[in-house]
N, C-alpha and C positions, 0 to 999 in steps of 0.2 A: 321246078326247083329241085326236087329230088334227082332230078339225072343232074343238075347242076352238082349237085353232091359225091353222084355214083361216078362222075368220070375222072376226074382225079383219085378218088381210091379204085378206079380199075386201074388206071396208069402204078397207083404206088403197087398194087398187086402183083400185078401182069410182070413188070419190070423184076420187082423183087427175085419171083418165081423163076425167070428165064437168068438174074443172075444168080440165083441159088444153082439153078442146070447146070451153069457156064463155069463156075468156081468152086460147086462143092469140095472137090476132089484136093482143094487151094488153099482152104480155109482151114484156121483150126477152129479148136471144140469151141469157145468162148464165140466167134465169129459166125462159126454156126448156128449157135444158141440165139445171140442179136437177131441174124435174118430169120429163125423161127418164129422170135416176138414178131417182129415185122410183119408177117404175111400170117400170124395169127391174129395179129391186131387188124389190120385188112381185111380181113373174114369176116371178124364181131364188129364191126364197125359198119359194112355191108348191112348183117344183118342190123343193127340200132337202127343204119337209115331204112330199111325195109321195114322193121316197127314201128319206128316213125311215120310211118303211111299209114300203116293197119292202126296206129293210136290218132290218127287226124282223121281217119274216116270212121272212128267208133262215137254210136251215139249211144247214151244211157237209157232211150226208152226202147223197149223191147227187147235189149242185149239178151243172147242165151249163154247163160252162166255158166260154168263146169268146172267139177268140183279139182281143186289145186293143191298140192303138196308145198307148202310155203318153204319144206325146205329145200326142197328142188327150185324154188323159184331163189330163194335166199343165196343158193350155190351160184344160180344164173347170176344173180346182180352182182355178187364180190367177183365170178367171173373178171365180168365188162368193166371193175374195176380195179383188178388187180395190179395194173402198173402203179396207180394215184396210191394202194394202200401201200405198196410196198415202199415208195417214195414219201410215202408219210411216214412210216414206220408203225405203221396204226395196226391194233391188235382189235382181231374181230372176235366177239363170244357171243355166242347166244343159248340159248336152252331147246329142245324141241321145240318146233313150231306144227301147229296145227294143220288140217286142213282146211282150205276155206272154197265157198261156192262162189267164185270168183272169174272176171275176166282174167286172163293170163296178160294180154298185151298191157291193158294198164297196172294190172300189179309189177311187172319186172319194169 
């Protein structure tokens, strides 16, 4: 299932990538800007489904814990979901967040 996933975002990737080579020089700034989201959204999306692995093979007994910066992880998540908040319009706040003795793959 997972490579069912991974080859259509190699394709949006790979493709992107070779026409970003092929037309940078073509494009303006705004056009540019577009095929960066692109082929950065192709990247973190890679990685989710490669998390998506490492969180379907994680079991809770015996996990070794290590301790996490929630707001590094906090950063990761509005990351992966920057397009949805900017399209909502949604205003994120929060206060420091602590550190916690934490799986990393299931918390983000």
């Amino acid at each position: 299932m997972i490579h069912d996933l991974q080859e259509p975002l190699h394709a949006i990737a790979g493709y992107s990538q070779l026409f970003e080579q092929e037309y940078q020089n073509r494009l303006d700034k705004a056009a540019q800007e577009y095929l960066a989201y692109i082929v950065d959204g192709a990247v973190r999306m890679r990685q989710l489904i490669q998390d998506l692995l490492a969180y379907s093979r994680v079991g809770t007994r015996g996990q070794v814990l290590s301790s996490i910066d929630s707001n590094v992880a906090l950063n990761q998540a509005l990351s992966n979901l920057q397009v949805a908040i900017a399209q909502s319009n949604a205003i994120i706040t929060h206060d420091h967040l602590p550190t916690l003795l934490a799986d990393k793959t299931q918390l983000v």
